[in-house]
Each structure stands twice: as C-alpha cells, then as structure tokens.
C-alpha positions as CSV (number, residue, x, y, z in Angstrom):
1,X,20.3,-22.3,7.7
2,X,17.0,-23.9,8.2
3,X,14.2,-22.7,6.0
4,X,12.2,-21.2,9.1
5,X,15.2,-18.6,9.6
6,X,15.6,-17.1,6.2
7,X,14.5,-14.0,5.3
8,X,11.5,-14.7,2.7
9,X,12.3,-10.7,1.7
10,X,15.5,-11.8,0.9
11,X,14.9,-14.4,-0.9
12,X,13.0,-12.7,-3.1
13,X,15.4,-10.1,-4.0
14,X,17.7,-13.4,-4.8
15,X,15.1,-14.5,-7.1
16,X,14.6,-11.1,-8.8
17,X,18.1,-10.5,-9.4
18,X,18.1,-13.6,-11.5
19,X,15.8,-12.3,-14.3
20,X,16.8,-11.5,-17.5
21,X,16.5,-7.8,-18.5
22,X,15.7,-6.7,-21.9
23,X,18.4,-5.2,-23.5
24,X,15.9,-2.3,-24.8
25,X,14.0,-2.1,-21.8
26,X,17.1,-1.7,-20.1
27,X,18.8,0.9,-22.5
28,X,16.0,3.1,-22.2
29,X,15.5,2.7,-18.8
30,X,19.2,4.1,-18.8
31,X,18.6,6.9,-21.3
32,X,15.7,8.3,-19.2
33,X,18.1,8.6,-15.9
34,X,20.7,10.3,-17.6
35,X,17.9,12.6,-19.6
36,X,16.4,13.0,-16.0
37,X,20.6,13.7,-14.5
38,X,21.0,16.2,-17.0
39,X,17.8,18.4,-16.8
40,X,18.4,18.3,-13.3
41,X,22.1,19.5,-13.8
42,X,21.4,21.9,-16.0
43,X,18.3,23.7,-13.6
44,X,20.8,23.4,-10.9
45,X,23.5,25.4,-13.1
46,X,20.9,28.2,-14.0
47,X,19.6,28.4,-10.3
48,X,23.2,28.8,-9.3
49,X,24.3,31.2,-12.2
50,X,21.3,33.4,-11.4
51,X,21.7,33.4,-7.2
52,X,25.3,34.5,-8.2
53,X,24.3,37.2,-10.6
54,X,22.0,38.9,-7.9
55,X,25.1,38.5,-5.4
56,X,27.3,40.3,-7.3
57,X,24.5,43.2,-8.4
58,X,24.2,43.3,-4.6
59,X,27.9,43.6,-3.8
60,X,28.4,45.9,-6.8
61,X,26.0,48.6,-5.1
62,X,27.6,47.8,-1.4
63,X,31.0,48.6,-3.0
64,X,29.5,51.8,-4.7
65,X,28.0,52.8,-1.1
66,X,31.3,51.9,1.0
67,X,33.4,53.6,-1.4
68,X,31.0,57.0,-1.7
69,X,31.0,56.8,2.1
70,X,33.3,59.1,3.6
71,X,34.6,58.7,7.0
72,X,35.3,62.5,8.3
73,X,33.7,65.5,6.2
74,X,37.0,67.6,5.4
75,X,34.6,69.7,3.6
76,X,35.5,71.5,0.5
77,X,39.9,72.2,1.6
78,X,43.2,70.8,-0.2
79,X,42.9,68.2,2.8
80,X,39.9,66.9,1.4
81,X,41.1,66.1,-2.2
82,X,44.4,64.7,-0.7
83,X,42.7,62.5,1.2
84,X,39.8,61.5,-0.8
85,X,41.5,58.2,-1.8
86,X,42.2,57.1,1.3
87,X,38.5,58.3,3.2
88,X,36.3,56.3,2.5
89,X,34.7,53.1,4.3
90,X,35.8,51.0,1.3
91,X,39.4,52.0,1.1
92,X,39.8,51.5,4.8
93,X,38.5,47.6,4.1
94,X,40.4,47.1,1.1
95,X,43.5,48.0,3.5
96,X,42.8,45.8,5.8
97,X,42.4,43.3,3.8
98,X,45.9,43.9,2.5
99,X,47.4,44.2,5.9
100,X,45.8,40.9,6.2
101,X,47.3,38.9,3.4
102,X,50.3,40.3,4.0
103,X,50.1,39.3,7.6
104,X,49.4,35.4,6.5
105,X,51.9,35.2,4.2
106,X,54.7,36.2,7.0
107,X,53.4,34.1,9.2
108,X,52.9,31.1,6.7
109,X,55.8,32.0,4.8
110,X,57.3,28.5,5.7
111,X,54.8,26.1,4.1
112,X,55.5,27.0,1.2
C-alpha cells in the first residue's frame, strides 16, 4: 500500500493500541464498569419485580371478577347451588384451558 491510500484514522487506532496502560488505571477503569453493570442490573431487577407485582394484583382482581361472574341467574333454587361451581365466567376458562392441554398432549403425544 502506498502511503496516499491508507487510512490516517486507522493508523492512529494502530498507534493507540500500542500504549501501555496502567495497571491501576486500568483496574479501576474495570471496577467502575462492573460497579456501573451491576447498579444497572439490579434497577433492572426491581423495575421488573415491581411491573410483575402490579400484574399479578391485576390478575388477582380479574380472577376474583370472572369467578364472582355468573353466567345465567338460577336465582335462589337447588339448581343454583349445584351449579355454582361450574357458572361462572372463570370456571368456564379454566375448562377450556384444560380441554386445551389435554387436546395438545393427544395430538403431540408422539414427541415425546
């Protein structure tokens, strides 16, 4: 290559690489990152932890409502305390999702 075709960028990155680093500049230059990494990790934990408390408080209540939500009023008859179990919003999702796992594990029953 002739000199008027090299990068002169380049070549200084060469010539910086080349230095000599203090072994305490560069230990604490280390420590700081993984000070930094770890504050960082740990704010991302607590963000997460507290998005994921709210999310269950909210599913907790949508589970209360589905569940106190019936789906015919039988009134005040023997029909209605038979059938409390099963009318509901809730139970009627909690059966489908059983109908559902039970449906992919017929149909996947051969991978494992």
């Amino acid at each position: 290559m002739s000199q008027d075709t090299q990068d002169t960028t380049l070549q200084a990155l060469f010539e910086d690489a080349h230095q000599e680093l203090s072994d305490d500049a560069f230990t604490a230059d280390v420590m700081q990152q993984t000070g930094r990494l770890k504050r960082r990790r740990w704010l991302a934990r607590a963000s997460a932890g507290l998005v994921l408390a709210l999310v269950v408080v909210f599913l907790q209540d949508m589970a209360l409502v589905l569940t106190q939500t019936p789906l015919m009023d039988l009134g005040e008859s023997w029909m209605a305390n038979v059938a409390a179990p099963l009318n509901s919003v809730g139970s009627m999702l909690s059966l489908g999702l059983v109908g559902l796992r039970m449906a992919y594990k017929k149909l996947f029953a051969f991978i494992d």
